[in-house]
C-alpha positions as CSV (number, residue, x, y, z in Angstrom):
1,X,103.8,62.1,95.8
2,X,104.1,62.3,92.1
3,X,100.6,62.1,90.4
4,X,99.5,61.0,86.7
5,X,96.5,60.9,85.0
6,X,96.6,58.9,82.0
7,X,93.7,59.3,79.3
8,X,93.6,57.0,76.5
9,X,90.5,57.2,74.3
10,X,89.9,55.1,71.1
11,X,86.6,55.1,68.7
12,X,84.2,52.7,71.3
13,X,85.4,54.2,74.7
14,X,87.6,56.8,77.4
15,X,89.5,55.5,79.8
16,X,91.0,57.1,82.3
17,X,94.1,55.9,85.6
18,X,95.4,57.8,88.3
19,X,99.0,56.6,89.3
20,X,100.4,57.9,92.2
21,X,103.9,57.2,92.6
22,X,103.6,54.4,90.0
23,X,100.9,53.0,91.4
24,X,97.1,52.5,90.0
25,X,94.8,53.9,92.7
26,X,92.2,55.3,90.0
27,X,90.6,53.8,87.2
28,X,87.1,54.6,85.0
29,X,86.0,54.2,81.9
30,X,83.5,55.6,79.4
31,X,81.3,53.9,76.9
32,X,79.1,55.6,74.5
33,X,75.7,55.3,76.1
34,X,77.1,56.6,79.6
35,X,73.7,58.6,81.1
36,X,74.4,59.3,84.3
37,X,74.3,63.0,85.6
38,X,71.9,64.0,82.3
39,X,68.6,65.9,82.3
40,X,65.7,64.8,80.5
41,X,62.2,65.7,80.0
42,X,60.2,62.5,79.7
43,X,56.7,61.1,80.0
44,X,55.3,59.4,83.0
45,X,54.0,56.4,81.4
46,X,52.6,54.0,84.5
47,X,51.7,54.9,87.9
48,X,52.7,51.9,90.4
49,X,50.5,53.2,93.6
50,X,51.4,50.0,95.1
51,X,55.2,50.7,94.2
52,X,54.5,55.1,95.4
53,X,57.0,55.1,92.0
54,X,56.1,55.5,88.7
55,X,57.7,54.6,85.2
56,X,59.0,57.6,82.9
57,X,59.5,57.5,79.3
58,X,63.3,59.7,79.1
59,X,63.4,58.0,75.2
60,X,66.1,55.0,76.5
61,X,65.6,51.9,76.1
62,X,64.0,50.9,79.3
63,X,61.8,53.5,81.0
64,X,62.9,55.2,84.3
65,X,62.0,54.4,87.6
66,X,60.7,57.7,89.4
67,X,59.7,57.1,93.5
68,X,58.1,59.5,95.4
69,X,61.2,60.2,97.9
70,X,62.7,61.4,94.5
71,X,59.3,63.8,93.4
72,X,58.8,67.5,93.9
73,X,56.2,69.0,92.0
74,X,56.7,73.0,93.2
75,X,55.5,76.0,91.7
76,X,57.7,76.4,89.0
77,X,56.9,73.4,87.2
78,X,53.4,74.3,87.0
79,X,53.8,77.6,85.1
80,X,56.2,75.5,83.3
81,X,53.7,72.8,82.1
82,X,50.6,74.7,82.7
83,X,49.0,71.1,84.4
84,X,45.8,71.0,83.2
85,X,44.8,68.0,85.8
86,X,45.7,70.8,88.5
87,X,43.8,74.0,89.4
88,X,46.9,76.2,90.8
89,X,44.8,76.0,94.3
90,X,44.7,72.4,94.8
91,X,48.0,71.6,93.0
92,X,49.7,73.7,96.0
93,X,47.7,72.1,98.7
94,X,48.3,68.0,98.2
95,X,49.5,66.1,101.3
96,X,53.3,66.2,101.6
97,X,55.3,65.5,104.1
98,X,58.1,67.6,105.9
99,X,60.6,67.9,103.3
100,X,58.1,68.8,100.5
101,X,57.2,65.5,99.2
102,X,54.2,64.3,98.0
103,X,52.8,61.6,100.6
104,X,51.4,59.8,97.2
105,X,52.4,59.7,94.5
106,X,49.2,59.6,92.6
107,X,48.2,62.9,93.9
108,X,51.5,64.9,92.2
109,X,51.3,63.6,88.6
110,X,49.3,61.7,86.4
111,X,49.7,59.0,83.5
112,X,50.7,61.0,80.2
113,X,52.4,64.5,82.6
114,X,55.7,66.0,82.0
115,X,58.1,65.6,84.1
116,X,62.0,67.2,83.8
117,X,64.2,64.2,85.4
118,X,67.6,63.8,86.3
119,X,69.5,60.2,85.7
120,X,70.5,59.5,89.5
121,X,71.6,56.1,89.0
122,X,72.2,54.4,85.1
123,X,70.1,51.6,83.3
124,X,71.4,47.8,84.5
125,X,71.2,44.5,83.4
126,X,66.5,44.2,83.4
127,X,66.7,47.6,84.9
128,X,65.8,51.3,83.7
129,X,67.6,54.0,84.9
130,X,66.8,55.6,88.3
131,X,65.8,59.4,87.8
132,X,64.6,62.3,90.4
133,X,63.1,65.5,90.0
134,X,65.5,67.0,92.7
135,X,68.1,68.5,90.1
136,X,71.7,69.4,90.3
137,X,74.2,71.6,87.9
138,X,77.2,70.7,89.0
139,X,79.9,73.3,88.3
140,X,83.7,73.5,89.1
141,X,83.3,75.5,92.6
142,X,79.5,75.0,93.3
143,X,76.6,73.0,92.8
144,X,73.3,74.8,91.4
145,X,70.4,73.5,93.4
146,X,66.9,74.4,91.6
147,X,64.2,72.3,93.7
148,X,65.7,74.0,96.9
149,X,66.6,77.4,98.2
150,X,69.5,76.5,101.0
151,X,73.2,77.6,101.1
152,X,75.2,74.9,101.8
153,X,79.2,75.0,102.0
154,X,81.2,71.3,101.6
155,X,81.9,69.4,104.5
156,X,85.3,68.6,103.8
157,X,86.5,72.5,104.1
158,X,87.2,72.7,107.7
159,X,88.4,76.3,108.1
160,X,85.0,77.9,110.0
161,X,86.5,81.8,108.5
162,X,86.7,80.4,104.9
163,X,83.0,78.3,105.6
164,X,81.7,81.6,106.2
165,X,83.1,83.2,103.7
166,X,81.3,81.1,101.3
167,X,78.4,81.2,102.8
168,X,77.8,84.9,102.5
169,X,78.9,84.5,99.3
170,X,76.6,82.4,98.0
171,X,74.1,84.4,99.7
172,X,74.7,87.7,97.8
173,X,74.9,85.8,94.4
174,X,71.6,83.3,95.0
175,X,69.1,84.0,92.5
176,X,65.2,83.2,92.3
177,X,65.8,81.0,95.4
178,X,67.8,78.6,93.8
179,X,69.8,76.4,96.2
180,X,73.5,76.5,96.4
181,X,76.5,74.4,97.7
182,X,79.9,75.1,97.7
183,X,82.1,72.2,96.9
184,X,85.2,71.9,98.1
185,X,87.3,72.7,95.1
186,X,86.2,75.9,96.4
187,X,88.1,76.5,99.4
188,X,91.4,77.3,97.0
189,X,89.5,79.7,94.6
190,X,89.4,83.2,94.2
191,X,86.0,84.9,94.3
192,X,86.0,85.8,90.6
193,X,86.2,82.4,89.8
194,X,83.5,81.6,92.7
195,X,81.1,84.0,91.4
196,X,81.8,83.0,87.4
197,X,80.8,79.5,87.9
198,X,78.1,81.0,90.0
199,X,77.0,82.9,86.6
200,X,77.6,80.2,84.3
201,X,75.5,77.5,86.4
202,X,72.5,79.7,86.2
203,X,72.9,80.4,82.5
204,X,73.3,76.4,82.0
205,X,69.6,76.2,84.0
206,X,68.2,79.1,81.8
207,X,69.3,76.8,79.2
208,X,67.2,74.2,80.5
209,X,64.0,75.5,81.2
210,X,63.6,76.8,77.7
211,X,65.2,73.6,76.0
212,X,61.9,72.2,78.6
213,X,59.3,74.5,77.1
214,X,60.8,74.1,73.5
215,X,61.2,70.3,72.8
216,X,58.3,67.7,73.1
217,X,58.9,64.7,75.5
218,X,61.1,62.9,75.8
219,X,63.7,65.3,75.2
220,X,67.3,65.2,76.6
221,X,67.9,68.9,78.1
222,X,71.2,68.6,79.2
223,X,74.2,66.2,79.1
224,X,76.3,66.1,82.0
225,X,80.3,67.2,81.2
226,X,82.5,65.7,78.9
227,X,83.7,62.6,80.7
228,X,87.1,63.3,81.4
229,X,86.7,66.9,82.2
230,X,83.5,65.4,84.9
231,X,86.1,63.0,86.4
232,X,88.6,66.1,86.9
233,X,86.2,68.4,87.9
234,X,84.7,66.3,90.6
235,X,87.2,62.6,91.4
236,X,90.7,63.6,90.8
237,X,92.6,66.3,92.5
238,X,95.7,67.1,93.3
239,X,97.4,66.0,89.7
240,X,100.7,66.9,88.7
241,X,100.8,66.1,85.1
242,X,97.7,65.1,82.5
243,X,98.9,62.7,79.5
244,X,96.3,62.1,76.9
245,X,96.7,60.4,73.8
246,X,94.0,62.1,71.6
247,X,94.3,65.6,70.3
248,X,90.6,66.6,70.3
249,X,91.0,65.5,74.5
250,X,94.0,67.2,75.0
251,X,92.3,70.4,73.5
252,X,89.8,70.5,75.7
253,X,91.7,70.0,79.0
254,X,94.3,73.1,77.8
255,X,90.9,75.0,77.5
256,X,90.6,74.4,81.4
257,X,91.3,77.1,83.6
258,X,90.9,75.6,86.7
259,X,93.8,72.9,85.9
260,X,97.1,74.2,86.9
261,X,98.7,70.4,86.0
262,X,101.1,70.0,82.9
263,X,99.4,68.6,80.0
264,X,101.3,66.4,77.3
265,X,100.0,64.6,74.2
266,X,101.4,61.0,73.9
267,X,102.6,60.6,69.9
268,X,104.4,57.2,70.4
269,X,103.4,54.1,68.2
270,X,102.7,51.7,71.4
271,X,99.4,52.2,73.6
272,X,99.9,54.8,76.1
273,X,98.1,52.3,78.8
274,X,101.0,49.6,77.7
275,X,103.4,52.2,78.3
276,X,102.8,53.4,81.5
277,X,102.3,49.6,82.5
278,X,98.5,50.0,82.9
279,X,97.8,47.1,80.6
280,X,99.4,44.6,82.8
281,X,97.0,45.8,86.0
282,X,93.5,45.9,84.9
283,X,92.7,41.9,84.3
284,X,92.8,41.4,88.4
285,X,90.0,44.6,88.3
286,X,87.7,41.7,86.4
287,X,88.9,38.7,88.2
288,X,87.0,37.0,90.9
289,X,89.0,35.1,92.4
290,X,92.3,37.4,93.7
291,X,95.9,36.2,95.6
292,X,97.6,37.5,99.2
293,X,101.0,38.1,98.5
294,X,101.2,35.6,101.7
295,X,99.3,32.8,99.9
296,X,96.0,33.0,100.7
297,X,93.1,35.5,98.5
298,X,90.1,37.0,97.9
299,X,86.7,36.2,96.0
300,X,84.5,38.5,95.0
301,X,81.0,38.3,93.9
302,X,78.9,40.6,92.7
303,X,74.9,40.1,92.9
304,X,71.7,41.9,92.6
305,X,71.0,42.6,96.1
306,X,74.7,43.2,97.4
307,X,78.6,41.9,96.8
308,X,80.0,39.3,98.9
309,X,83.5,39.3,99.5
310,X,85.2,35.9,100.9
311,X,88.4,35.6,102.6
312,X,90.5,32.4,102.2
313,X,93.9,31.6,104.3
314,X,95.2,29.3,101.4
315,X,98.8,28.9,101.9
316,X,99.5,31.1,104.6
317,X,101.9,29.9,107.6
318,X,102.2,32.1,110.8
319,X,103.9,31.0,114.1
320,X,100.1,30.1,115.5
321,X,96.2,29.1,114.1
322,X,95.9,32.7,114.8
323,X,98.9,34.4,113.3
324,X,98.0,33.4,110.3
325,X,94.3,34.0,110.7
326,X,95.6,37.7,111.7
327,X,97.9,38.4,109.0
328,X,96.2,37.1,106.3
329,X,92.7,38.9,107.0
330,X,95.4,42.0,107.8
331,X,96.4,42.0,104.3
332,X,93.1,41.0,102.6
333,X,91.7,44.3,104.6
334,X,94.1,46.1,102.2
335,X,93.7,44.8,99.2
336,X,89.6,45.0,99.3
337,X,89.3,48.3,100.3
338,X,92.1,49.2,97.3
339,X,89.6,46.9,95.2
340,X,86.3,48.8,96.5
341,X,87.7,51.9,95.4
342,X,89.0,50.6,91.7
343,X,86.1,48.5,90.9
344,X,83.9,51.4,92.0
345,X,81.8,48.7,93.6
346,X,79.0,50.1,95.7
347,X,75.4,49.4,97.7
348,X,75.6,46.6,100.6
349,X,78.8,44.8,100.9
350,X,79.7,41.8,103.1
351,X,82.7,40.5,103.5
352,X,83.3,37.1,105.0
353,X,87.1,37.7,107.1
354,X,88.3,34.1,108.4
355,X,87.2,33.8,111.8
356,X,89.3,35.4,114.9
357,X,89.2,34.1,118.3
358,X,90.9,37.3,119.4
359,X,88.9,40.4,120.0
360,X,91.6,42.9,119.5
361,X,92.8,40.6,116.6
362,X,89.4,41.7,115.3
363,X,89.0,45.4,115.7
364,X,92.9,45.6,114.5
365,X,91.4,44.1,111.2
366,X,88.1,46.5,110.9
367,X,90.3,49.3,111.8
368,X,92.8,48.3,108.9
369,X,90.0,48.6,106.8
370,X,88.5,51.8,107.4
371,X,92.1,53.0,107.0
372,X,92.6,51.9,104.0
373,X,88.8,53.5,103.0
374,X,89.9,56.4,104.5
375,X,90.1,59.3,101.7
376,X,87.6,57.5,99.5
377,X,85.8,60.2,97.7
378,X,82.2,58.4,97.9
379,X,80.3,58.5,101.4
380,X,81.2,55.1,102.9
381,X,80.2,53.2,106.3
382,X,82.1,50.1,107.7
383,X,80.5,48.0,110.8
384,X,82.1,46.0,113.4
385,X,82.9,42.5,112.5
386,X,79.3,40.4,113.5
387,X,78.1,37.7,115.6
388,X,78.3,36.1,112.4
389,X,81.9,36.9,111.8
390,X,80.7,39.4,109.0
391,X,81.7,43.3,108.2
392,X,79.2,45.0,106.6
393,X,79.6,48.3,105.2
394,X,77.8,50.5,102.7
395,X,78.9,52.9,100.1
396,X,77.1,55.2,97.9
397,X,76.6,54.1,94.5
398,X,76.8,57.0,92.1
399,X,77.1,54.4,88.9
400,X,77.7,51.4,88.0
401,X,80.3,48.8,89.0
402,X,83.5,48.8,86.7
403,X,81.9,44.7,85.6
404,X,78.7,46.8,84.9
405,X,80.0,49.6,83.0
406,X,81.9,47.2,80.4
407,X,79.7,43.8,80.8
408,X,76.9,42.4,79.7
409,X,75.1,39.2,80.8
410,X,75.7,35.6,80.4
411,X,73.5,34.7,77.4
412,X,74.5,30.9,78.6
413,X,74.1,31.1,82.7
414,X,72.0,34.3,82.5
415,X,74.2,35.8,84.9
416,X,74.2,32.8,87.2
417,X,78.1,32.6,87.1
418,X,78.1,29.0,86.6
419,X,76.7,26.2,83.8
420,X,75.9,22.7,83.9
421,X,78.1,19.9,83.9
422,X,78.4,17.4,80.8
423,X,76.9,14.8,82.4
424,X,73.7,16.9,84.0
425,X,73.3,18.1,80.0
426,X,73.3,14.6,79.3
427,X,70.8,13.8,81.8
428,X,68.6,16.1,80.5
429,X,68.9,15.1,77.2
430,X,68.0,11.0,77.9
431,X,64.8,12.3,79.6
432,X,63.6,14.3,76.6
433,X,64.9,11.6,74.7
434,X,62.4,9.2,77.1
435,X,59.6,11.4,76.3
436,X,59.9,11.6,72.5
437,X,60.3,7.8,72.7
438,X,56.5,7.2,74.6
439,X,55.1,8.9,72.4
440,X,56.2,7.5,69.3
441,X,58.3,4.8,69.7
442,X,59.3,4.2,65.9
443,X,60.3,7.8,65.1
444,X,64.2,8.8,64.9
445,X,65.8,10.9,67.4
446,X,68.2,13.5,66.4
447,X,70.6,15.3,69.3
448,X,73.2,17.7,68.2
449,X,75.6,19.0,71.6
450,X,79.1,19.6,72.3
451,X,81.6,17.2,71.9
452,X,82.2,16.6,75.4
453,X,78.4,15.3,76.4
454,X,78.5,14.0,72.6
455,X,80.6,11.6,74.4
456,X,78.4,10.6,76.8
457,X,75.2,10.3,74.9
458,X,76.4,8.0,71.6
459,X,77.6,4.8,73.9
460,X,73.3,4.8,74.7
461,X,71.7,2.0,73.0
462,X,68.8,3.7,72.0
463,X,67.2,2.8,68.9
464,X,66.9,5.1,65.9
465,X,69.5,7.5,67.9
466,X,71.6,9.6,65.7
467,X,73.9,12.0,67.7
468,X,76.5,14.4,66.5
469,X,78.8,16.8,67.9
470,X,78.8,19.8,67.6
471,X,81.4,22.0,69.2
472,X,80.3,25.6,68.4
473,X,77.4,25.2,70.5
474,X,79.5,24.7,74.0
475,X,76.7,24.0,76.8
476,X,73.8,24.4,73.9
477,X,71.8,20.9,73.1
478,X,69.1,20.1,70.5
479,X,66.8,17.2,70.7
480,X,64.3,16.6,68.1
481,X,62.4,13.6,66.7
482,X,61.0,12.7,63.2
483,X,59.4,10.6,61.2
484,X,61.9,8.2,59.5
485,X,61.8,9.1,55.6
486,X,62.0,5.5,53.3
């Protein structure tokens, strides 16, 4: 199978596609205030005992939300911050439980502390960032590991000889107890390069702690990889050939000496996405509502808590009720799990299949869709269809949904997804008229709206009613009432 990436940048963001064989199976994009992966040292501002979390000033917008599963306080950030609130004695001997953890959190750190952070999850919609103290420097072959001391190889190299080979490798290059794992980009490099992204993870934590002990909070200490060299390092593997339209982009992939892929620069005058037909496929990645090729489709919702996924038969026809039932939740298993993956959608996920009477009609459809998940480079779970008729599954969120990344809120439905009708605007607007009317009966009444409840409001004999229209204002309305001026 013949595989592309295609990176097109421009001045407000990176985006990136994986084809393979002509078709999209990868797509992220980049804007400017991406956060995710970066180190900071911030200020705990609030302590939420109620919450065990506290709120850390990192210098975004919105403070960061630190819980105590994500705290360690160990030894080294002590000498590092010299905690005066702390005699070394009793700063070693606070409850914590099994892994390390502090039991409370108001018993590890303290309104106006220190505290270096890691951005585990970015800032959405009302929401700060989520940050832990457990850090990671990811590198091309390993993972650097500071708040622990295991060896650890990837789960997804299989060979036990090459597992152990890493293992004792790691071993003879650990340093100051520092954690390790070996990703699995590892298992088709050399030593050298093992051990030389062994050396240059350490150097990049040196880096940190004295960038920690140098710069007043908040302070960012480290900014995770350039984009697209972070989404080849760790998302996209094999690739046969790299095309970038931007020549500062394509110099820093030929710098690369882990990518063995042929690189070209794009020079032609239309958009490299138009080109390689890109343009034409990333709409549906926005749409809610989706089409089976058989007639019936999908709708997906995205919410707070989780997304919600509902299967309609539409136009289907099968030979039987259940035929079509069958098919067309065979080939809406497909398409949401390709959708999953694209829209990087993530957290709790329901999805509402048409109801089977069949049993093996149902496993047949879960089955589908854990094939289709299969290979899916983010930790995933899919259930068994419910009492309820419902599949739940999980998978890990790492960032934010495509919508996420690119959107922002509803300033008219505040992120409800739907507005009011002309005629409950107009509803609304006789009842404020009704009140400006009691309490002074003789004064005018002014209402400026939309054209379309414009409409419904001028027929109403109302005296001293002026209304005009006012189409710039779509679902906006303003009622007031003043004195008459002779």
């Amino acid at each position: 199978m013949a595989t592309k990436i295609i990176v097109s940048s421009n001045p407000f963001s990176i985006r990136i596609a994986k084809i393979v064989d002509g078709e999209l199976v990868r797509y992220n994009v980049c804007i400017s205030n991406e956060v995710t992966g970066n180190i900071y040292k911030g200020i705990v501002r609030h302590i939420v005992p109620g919450m065990e979390a506290a709120f850390v000033d990192i210098g975004l917008e919105k403070d960061a939300f630190l819980c105590t599963s994500d705290l360690y306080i160990g030894p080294d950030d002590f000498y590092l911050f010299a905690l005066s609130h702390y005699d070394e004695e009793s700063f070693l001997k606070f409850k914590k439980d099994s892994f390390g953890r502090p039991l409370h959190i108001k018993d590890a750190i303290q309104k106006g502390q220190s505290v270096i952070v890691q951005v585990v999850r970015p800032p959405s919609h009302d929401k700060g960032a989520r940050v832990s103290t457990y850090l990671t420097i990811p590198g091309r072959y390993v993972a650097l590991l500071p708040k622990s001391s295991n060896i650890g190889v990837s789960k997804k190299i299989k060979n036990s000889e090459k597992r152990k080979m890493l293992h004792e490798l790691l071993e003879k290059y650990q340093e100051d107890e520092i954690g390790m794992i070996a990703r699995t980009a590892s298992s088709d490099a050399t030593k050298r390069q093992i051990v030389e992204d062994i050396k240059d993870c350490l150097k990049t934590y040196r880096r940190i702690k004295t960038a920690a002990i140098d710069n007043p909070a908040p302070a960012l200490l480290y900014k995770e990889n350039d984009f697209v060299i972070k989404e080849l390092r760790d998302n996209i593997k094999p690739i046969d050939e790299i095309i970038v339209d931007d020549s500062s982009v394509f110099n820093r992939i030929s710098d690369l000496s882990w990518i063995n892929a042929k690189i070209k620069m794009y020079r032609e005058s239309e958009p490299l996405f138009d080109f390689y037909g890109i343009s034409k496929k990333l709409p549906e990645l926005y749409a809610r509502h989706l089409p089976l090729k058989s007639g019936g489709s999908i709708i997906i919702d995205e919410t707070e808590a989780l997304v919600a996924i509902d299967v309609n038969s539409g136009k289907t026809v099968g030979k039987s009720l259940e035929e079509t039932i069958f098919m067309t939740n065979m080939e809406a298993a497909e398409l949401i799990a390709k959708q999953i993956k694209l829209r990087n959608l993530g957290g709790i996920i329901i999805i509402d299949f048409i109801d089977m009477v069949d049993d093996s009609h149902k496993q047949s459809v879960v089955d589908h869709l854990r094939e289709h998940m299969a290979g899916d480079r983010l930790k995933y779970r899919v259930n068994e269809i419910s009492t309820l008729g419902l599949v739940e599954m999980t998978r890990k969120r790492t960032s934010g949904s495509l919508s996420e990344i690119t959107g922002i809120q509803c300033s008219v439905c505040n992120g409800a997804g739907r507005l009011k009708s002309p005629e409950s605007i107009a509803s609304d607007i006789f009842e404020q008229i009704r009140r400006l009317s009691i309490a002074n009966p003789d004064q005018n009444i002014y209402v400026e709206a939309s054209s379309s409840v414009a409409k419904l409001i001028a027929p109403l004999r109302i005296k001293n009613l002026v209304v005009k229209s006012n189409d710039k204002w779509k679902e906006r309305y303003s009622v007031k009432g003043f004195k008459k001026i002779v």
